[in-house]
Biopython code that builds the backbone (N, CA, C, O; Angstrom):
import numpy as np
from Bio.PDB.StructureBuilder import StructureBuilder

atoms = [
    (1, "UNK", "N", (94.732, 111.233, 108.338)),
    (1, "UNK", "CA", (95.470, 110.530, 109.336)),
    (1, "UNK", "C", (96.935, 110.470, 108.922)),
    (1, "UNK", "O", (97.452, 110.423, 107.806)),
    (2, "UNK", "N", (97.310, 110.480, 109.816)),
    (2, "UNK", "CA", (99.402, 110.372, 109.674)),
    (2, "UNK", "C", (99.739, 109.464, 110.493)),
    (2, "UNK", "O", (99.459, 109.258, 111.673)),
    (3, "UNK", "N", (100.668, 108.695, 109.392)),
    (3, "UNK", "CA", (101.538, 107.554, 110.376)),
    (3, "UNK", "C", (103.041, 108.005, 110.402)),
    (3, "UNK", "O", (103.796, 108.481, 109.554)),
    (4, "UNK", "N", (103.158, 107.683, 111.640)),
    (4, "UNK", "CA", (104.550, 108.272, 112.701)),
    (4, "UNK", "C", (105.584, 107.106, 112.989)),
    (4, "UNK", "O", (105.161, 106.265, 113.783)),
    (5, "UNK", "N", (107.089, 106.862, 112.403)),
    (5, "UNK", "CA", (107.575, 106.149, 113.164)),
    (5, "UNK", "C", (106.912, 104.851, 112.501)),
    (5, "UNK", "O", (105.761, 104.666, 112.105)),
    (6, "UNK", "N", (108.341, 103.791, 112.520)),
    (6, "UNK", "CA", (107.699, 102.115, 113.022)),
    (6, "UNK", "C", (109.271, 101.714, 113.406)),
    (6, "UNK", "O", (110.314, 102.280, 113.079)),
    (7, "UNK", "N", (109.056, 100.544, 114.209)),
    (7, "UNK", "CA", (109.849, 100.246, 115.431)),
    (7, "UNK", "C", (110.299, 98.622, 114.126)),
    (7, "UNK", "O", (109.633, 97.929, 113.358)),
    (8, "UNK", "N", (111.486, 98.674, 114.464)),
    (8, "UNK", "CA", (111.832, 97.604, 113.412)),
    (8, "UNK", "C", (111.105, 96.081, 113.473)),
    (8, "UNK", "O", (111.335, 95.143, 112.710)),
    (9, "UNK", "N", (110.252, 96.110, 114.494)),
    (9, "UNK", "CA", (109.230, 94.489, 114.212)),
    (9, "UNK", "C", (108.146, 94.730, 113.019)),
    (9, "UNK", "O", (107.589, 93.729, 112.568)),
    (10, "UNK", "N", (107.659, 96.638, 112.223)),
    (10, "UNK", "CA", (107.155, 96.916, 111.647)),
    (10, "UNK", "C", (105.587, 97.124, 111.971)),
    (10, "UNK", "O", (104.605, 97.126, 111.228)),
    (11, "UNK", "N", (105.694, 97.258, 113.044)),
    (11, "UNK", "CA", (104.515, 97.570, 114.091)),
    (11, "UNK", "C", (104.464, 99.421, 114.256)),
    (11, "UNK", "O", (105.448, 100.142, 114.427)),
    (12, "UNK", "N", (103.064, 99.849, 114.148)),
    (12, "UNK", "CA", (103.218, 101.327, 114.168)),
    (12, "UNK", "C", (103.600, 102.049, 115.373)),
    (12, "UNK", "O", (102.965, 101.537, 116.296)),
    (13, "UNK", "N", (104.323, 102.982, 115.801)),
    (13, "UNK", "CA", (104.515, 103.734, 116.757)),
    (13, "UNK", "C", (103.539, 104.586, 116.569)),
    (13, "UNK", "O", (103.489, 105.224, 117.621)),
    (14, "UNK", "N", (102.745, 104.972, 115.868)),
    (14, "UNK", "CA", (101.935, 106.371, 116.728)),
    (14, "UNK", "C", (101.073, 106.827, 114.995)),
    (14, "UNK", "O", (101.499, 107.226, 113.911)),
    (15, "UNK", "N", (99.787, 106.507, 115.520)),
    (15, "UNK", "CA", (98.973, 106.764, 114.118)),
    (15, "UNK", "C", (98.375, 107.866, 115.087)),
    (15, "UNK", "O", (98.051, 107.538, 116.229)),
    (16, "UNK", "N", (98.198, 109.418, 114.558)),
    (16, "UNK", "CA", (97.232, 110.162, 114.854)),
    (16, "UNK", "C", (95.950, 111.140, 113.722)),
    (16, "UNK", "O", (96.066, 111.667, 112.615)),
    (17, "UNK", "N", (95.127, 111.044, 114.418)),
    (17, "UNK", "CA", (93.628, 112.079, 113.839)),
    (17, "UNK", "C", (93.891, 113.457, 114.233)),
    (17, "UNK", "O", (93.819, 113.709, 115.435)),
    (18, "UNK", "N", (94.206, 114.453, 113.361)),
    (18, "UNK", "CA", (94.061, 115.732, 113.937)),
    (18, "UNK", "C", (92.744, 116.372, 113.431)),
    (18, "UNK", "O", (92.447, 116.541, 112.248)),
    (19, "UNK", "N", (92.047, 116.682, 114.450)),
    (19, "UNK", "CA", (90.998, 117.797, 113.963)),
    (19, "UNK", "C", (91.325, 118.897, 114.061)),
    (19, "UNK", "O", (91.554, 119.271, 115.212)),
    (20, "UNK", "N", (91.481, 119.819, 113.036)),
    (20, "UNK", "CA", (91.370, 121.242, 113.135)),
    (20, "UNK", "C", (90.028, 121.971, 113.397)),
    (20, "UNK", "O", (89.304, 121.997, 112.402)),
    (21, "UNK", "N", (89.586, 122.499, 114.375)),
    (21, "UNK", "CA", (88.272, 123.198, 114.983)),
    (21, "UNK", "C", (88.251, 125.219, 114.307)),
    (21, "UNK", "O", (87.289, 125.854, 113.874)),
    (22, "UNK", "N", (89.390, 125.567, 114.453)),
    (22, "UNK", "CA", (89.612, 126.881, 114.209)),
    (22, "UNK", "C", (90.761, 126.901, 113.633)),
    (22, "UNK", "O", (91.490, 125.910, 113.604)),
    (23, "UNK", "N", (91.122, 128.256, 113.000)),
    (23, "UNK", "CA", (92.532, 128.980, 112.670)),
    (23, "UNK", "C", (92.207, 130.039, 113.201)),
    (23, "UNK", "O", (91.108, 130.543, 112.968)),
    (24, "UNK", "N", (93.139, 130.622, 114.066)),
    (24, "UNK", "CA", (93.169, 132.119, 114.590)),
    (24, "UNK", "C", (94.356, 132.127, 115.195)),
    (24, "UNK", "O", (94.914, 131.303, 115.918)),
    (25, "UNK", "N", (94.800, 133.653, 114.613)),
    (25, "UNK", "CA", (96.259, 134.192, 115.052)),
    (25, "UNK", "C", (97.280, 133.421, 114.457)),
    (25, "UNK", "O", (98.314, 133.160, 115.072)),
    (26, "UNK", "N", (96.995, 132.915, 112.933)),
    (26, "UNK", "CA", (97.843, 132.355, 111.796)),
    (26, "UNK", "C", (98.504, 131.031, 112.402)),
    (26, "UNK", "O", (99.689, 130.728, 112.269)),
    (27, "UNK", "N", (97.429, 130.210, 113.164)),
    (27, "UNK", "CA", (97.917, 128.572, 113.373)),
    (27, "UNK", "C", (96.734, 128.011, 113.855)),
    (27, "UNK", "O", (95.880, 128.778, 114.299)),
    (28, "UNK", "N", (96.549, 126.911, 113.846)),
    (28, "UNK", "CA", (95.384, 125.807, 114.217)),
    (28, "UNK", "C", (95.254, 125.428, 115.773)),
    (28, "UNK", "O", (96.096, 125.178, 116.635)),
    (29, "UNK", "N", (93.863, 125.487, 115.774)),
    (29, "UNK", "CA", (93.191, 124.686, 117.105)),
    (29, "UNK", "C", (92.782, 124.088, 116.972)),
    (29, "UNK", "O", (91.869, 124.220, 116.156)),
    (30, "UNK", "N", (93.014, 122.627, 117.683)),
    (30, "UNK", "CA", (91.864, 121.619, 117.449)),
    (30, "UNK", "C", (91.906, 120.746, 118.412)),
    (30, "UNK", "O", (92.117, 121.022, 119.593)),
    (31, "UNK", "N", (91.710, 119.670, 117.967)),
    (31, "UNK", "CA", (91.980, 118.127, 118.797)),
    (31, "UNK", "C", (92.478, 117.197, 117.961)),
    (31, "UNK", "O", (92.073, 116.864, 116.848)),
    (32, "UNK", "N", (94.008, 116.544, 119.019)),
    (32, "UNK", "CA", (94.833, 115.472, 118.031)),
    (32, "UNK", "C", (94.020, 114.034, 119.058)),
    (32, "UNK", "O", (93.476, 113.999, 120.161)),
    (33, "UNK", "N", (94.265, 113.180, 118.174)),
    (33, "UNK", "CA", (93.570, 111.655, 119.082)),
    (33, "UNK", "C", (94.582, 110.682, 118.134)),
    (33, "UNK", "O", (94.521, 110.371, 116.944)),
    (34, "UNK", "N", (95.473, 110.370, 119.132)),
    (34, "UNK", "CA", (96.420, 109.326, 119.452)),
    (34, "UNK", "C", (95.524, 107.608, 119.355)),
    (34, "UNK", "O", (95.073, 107.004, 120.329)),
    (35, "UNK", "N", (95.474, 107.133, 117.861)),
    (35, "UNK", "CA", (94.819, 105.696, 117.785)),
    (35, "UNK", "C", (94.944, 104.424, 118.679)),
    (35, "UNK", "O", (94.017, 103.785, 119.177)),
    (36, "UNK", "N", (96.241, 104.198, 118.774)),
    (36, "UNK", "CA", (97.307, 103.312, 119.221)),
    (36, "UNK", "C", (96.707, 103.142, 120.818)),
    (36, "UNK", "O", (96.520, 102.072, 121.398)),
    (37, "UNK", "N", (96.528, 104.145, 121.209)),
    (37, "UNK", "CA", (96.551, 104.571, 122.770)),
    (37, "UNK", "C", (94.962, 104.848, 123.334)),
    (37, "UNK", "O", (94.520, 104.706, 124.474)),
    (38, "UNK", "N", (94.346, 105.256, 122.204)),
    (38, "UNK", "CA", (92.966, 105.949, 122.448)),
    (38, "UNK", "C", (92.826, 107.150, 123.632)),
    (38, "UNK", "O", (92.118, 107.098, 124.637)),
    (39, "UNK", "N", (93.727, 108.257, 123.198)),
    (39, "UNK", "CA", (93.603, 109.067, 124.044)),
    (39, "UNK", "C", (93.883, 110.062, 123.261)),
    (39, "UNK", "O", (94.758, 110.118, 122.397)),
    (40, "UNK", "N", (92.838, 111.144, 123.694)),
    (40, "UNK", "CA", (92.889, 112.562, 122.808)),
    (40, "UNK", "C", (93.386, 113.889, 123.774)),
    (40, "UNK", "O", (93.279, 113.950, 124.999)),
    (41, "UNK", "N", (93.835, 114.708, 123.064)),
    (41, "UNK", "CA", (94.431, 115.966, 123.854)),
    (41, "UNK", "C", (93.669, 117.332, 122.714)),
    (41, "UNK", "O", (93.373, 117.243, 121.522)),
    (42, "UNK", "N", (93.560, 118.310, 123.498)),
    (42, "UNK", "CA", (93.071, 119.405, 122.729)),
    (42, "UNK", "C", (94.370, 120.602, 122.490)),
    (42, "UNK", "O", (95.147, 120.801, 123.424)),
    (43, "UNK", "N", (94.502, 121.233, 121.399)),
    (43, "UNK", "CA", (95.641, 121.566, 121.248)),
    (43, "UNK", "C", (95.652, 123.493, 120.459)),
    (43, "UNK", "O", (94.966, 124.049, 119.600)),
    (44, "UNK", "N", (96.614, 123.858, 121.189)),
    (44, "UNK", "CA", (96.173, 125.906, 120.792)),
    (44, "UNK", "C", (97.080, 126.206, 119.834)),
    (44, "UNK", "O", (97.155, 127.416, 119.622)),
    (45, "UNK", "N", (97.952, 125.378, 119.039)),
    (45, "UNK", "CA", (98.631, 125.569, 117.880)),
    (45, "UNK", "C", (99.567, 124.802, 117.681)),
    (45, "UNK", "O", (100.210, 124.124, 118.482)),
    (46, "UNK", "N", (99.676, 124.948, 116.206)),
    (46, "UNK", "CA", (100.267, 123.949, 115.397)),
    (46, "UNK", "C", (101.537, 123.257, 116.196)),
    (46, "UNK", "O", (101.705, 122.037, 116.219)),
    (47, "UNK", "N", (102.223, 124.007, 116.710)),
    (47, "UNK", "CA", (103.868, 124.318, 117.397)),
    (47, "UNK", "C", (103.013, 123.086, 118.268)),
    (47, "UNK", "O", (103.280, 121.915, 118.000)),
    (48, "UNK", "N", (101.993, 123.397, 119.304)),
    (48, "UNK", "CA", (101.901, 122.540, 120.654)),
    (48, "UNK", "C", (101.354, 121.098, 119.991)),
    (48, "UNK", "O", (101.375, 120.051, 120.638)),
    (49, "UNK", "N", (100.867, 121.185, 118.630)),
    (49, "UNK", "CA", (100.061, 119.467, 118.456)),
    (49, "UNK", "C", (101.526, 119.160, 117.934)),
    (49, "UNK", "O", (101.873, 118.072, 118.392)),
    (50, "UNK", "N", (102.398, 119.664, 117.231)),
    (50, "UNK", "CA", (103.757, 118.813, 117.169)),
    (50, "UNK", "C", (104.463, 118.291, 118.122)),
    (50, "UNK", "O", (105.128, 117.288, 117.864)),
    (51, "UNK", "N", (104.477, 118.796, 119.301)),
    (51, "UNK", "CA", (105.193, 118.921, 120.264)),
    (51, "UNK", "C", (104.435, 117.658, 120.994)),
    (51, "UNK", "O", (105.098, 116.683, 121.348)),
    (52, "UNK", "N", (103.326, 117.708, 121.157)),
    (52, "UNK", "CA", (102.137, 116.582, 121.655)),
    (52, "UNK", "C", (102.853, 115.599, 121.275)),
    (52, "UNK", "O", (103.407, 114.880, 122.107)),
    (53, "UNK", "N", (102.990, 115.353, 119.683)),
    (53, "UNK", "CA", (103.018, 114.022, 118.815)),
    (53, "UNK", "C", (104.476, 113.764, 118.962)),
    (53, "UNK", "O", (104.820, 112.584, 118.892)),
    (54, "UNK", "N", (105.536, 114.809, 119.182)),
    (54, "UNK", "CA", (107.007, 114.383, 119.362)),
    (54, "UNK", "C", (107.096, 113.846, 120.998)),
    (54, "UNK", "O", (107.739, 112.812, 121.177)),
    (55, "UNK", "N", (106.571, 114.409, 122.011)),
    (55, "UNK", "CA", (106.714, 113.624, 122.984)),
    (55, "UNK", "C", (105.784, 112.155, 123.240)),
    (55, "UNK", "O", (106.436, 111.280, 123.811)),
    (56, "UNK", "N", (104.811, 111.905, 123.001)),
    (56, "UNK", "CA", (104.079, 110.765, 122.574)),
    (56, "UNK", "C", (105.311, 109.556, 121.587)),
    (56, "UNK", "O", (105.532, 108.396, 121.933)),
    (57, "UNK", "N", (105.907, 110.217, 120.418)),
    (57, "UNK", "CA", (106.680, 109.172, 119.837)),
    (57, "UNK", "C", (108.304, 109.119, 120.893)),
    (57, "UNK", "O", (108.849, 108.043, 121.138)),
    (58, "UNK", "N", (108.641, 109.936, 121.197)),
    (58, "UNK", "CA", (109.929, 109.597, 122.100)),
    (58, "UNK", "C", (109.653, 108.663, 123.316)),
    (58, "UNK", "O", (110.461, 107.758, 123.525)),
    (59, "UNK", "N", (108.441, 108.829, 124.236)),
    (59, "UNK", "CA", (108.464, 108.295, 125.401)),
    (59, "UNK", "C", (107.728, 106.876, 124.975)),
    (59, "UNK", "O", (107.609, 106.008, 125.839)),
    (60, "UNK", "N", (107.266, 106.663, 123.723)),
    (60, "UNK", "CA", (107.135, 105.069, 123.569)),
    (60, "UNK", "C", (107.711, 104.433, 123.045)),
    (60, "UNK", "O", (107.559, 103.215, 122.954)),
    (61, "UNK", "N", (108.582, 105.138, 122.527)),
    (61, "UNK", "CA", (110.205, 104.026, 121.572)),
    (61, "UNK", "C", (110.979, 103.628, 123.498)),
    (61, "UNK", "O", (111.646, 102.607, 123.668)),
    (62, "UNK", "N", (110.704, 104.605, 124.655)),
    (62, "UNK", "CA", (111.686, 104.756, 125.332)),
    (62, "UNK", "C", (110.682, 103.282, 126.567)),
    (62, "UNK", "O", (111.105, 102.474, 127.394)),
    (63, "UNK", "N", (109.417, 103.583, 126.086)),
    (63, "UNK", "CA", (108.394, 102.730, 127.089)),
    (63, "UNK", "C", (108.433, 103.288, 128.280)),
    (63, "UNK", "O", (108.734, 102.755, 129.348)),
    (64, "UNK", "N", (108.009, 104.761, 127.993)),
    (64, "UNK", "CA", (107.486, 105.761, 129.594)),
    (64, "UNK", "C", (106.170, 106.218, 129.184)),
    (64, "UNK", "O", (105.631, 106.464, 128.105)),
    (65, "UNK", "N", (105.763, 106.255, 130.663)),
    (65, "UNK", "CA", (104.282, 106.407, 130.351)),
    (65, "UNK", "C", (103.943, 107.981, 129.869)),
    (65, "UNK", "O", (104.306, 108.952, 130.533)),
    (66, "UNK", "N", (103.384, 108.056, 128.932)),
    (66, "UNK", "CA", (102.770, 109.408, 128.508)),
    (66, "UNK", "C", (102.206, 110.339, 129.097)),
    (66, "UNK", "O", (101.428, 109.867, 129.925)),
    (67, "UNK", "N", (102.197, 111.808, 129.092)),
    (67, "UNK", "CA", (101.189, 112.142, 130.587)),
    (67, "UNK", "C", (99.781, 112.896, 129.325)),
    (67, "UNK", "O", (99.082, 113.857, 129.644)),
    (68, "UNK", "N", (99.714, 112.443, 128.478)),
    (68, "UNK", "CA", (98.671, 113.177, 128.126)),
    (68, "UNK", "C", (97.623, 111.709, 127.572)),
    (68, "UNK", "O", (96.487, 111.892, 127.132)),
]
sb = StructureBuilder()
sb.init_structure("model")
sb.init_model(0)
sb.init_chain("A")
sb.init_seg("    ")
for serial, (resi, resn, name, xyz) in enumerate(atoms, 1):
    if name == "N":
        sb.init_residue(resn, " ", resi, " ")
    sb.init_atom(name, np.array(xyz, "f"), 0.0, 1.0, " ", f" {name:<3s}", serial, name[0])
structure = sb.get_structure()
C-alpha cells in the first residue's frame, strides 16, 4: 500500500492498493483500489495507474468529483 499526499489538518489524501494481475509488453496490468473512496479502477499500464492516482489526488485537494 502507498500513502499519497496529506492536506495540512494531517488527514490522508489518497491511500491506494495496487494489484498487479500481469506484466506484458514491459509494464503492469492490474487493479488500483482507492481506500479513502472505496472505489477501484482496472488499469493497462504503469503510465495509466499513475495517471489514475495523479488525477484522483488533484481533483480532491481541489474537491471535484472524481470520474473513476
Amino acid at each position: 500500500m502507498s500513502e499519497v499526499g496529506r492536506q495540512e489538518t494531517g488527514s490522508t489524501i489518497g491511500t491506494f492498493e495496487i494489484s498487479v494481475k500481469f506484466t506484458q509488453n514491459s509494464t503492469w496490468q492490474g487493479e488500483i483500489h482507492w481506500i479513502e473512496k472505496k472505489q477501484k479502477q482496472n488499469f493497462r499500464s504503469a503510465l495509466e495507474m499513475l495517471k489514475l492516482m495523479d488525477e484522483a489526488i488533484a481533483k480532491e485537494t481541489k474537491e471535484e468529483k472524481v470520474t473513476w
